[in-house]
N, C-alpha and C positions, 0 to 999 in steps of 0.2 A: 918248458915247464909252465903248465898252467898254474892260477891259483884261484882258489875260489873265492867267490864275494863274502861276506862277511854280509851275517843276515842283519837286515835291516832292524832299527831297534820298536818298537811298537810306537804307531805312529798317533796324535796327539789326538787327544777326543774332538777338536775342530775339526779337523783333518779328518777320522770316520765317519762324523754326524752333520758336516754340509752339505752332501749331496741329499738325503734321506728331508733334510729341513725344503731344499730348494729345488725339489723334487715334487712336492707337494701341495707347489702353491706360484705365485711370479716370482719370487727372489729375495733379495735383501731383506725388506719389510719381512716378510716371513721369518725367515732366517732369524731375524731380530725377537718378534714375539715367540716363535719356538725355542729359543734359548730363554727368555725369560721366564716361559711357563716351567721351564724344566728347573730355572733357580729357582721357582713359587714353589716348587714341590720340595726341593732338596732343605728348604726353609723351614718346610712343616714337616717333616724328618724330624732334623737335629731340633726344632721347638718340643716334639713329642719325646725324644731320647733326654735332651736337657732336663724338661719336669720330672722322669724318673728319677734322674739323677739327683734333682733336688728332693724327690721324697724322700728317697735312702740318705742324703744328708740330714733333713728335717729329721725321719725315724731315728736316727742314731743319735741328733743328740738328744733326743726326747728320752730315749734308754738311759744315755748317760745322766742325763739332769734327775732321772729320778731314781737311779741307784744311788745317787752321792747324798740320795733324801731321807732314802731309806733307814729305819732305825738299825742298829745292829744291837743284837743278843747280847746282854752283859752277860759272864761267866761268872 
């Protein structure tokens, strides 16, 4: 009774992206500024996502501060 291998689990983004790095250049040194160009970018990503997110924070409470200012209609 055979049994079959059990697929392997998806291998580590080091493990896809070393040969592609050290492929295109002598090696290590390489290896080393290609991963760092690649944190430089992932950097100014989440900088660009962050400030959205800090405007929708800013705009919201700018709403709130100036509804709690607002007069309200005496009846």
């Amino acid at each position: 009774m055979s049994v079959s291998p059990q697929p392997s689990p998806r291998p580590s983004i080091l493990r896809r992206w070393w040969k592609p790095a050290t492929a295109t250049s002598a090696g290590g040194t390489a290896a080393a500024v290609w991963f760092e160009e690649l944190m430089l970018f992932a950097q100014e990503i989440i900088t660009l996502i962050s400030i959205a997110v800090l405007a929708g924070v800013i705009y919201l409470l700018n709403i709130l501060m100036f509804n709690a200012r607002m007069p309200k209609k005496e009846k």
